[in-house]
C-alpha positions as CSV (number, residue, x, y, z in Angstrom):
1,X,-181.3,72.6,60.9
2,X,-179.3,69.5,62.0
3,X,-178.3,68.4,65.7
4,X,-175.0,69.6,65.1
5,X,-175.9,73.3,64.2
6,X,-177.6,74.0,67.6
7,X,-175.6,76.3,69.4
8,X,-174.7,75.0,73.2
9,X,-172.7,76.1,76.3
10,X,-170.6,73.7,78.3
11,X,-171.0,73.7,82.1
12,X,-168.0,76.4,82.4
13,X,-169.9,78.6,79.6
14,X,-167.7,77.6,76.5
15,X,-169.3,77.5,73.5
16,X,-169.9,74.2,71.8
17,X,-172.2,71.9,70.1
18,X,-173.6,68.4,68.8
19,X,-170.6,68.8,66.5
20,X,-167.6,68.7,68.8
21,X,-169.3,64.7,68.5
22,X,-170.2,64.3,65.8
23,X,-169.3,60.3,64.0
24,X,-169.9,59.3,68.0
25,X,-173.2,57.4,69.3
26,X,-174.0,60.4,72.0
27,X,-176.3,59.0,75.0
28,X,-178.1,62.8,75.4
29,X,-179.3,62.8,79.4
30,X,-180.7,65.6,81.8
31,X,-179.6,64.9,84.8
32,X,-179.8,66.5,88.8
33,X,-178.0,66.4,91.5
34,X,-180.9,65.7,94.2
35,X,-183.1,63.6,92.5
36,X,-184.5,60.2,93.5
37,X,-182.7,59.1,90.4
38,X,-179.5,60.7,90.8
39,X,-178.2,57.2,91.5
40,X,-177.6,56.9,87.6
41,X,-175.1,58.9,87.1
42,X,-173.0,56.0,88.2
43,X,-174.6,53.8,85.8
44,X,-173.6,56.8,82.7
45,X,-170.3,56.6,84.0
46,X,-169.9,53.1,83.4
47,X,-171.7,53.4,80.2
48,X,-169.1,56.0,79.5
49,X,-166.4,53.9,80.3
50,X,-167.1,51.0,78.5
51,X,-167.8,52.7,75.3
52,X,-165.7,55.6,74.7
53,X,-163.1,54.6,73.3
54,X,-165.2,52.9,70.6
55,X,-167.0,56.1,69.4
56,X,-169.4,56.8,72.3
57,X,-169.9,59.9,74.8
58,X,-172.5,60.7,77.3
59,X,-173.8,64.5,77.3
60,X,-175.3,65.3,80.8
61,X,-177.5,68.4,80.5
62,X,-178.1,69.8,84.0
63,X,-182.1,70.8,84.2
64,X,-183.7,72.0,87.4
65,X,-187.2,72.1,85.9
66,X,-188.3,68.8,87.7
67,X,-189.5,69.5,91.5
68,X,-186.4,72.1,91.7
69,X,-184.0,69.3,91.8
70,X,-181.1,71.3,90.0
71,X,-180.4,73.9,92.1
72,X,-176.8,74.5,92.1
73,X,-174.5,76.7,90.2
74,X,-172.3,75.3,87.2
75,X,-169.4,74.9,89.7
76,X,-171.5,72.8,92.5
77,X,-172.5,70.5,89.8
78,X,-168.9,70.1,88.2
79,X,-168.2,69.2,91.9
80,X,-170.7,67.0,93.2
81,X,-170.6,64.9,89.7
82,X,-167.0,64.4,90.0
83,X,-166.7,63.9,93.8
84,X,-170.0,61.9,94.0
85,X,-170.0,59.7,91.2
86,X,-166.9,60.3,89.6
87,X,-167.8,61.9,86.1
88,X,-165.8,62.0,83.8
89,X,-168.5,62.5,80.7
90,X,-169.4,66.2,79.3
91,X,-172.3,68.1,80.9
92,X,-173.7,71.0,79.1
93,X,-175.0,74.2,81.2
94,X,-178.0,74.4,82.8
95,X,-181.1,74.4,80.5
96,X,-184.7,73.9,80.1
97,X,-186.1,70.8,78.4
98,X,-189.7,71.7,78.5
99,X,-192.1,74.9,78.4
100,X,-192.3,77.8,76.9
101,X,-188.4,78.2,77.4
102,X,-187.3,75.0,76.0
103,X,-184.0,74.6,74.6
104,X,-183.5,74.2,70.8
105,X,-182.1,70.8,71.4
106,X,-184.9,70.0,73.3
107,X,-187.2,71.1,71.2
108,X,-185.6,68.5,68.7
109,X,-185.3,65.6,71.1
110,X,-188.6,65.3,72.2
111,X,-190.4,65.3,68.4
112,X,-189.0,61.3,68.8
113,X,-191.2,58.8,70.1
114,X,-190.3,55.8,73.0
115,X,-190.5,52.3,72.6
116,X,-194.5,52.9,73.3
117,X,-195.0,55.7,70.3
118,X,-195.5,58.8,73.0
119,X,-193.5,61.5,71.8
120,X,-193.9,65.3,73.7
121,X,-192.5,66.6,76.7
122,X,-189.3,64.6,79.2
123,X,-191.4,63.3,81.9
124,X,-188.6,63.9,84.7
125,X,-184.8,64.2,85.2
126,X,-182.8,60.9,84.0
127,X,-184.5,61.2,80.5
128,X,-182.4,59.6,78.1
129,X,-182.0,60.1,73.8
130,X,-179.6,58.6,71.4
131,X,-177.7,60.0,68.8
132,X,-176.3,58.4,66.2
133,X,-173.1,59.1,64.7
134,X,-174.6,60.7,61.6
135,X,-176.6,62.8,63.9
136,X,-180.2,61.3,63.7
137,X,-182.1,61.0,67.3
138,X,-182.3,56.6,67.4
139,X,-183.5,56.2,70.8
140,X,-185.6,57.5,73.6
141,X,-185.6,55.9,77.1
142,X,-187.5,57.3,79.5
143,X,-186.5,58.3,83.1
144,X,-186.5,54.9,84.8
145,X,-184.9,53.0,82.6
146,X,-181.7,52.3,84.1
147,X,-178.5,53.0,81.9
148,X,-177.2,49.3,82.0
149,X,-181.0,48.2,80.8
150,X,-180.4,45.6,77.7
151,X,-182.1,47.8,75.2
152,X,-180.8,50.8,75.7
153,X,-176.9,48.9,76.1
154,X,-178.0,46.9,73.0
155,X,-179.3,50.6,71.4
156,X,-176.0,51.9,72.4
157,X,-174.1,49.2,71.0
158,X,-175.7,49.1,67.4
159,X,-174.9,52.5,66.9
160,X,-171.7,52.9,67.5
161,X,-169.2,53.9,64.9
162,X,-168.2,50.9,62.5
């Protein structure tokens, strides 16, 4: 099964997938709302900005698995994204990313390795994979690394669409 077969919601419940991306370089990222972290979304948003309109989207995927740090409902997180850190990229519904109950995306993602060969379970909220336009997973950038780090920008950047 490739990336773009695996059925997903958006945060309102629409049905969608990898698909509705497909030929973009897609910065996959499970985010929260309360989170030490939370502080990236701005960086995704400018990430977002600078590279959409040549081929690139983020995809924020709300998970409350780490520390309950997800709490709200879809339409508190539409809310506090937008009025917080002004969001403008997709975010999927609420999902798991490890555990028995893993998402099928997830269970995909996290087969890749990091730049130090550990593949297995996100290790907390601000996880980050890249998708290539074809739809192979090219990246994985764990949660500290910041989204205007060089590699992952310099990751971002060789993949996007020629």
């Amino acid at each position: 099964m490739s990336l773009y077969d695996i059925p997903l919601n958006t945060l309102d419940g629409a049905p969608t997938s990898l698909a509705a991306h497909k030929g973009k370089a897609v910065l996959v990222v499970n985010v929260a709302s309360k989170c030490g972290l939370t502080p990236q979304y701005a960086g995704l948003e400018e990430l977002q900005k600078s590279y959409a309109d040549r081929g690139f989207t983020v995809l924020g995927v709300p998970c409350n698995q780490f520390a309950g740090q997800e709490p709200g409902s879809a339409e508190e997180i539409a809310t506090f994204c937008s009025a917080s850190y002004g969001v403008t990229f997709p975010l999927l519904e609420k999902i798991e990313v490890n555990g028995e109950h893993r998402h099928p995306l997830y269970k995909e993602l996290t087969k890749v390795a990091d730049a130090d060969g550990k593949a297995g379970d996100v290790q907390w909220n601000f996880e980050k994979f890249l998708i290539s336009p074809t739809g192979d997973i090219v990246g994985r950038f764990r949660p500290r690394t910041e989204p205007n780090d060089a590699a992952l920008v310099a990751a971002v950047d060789s993949h996007l669409p020629a």
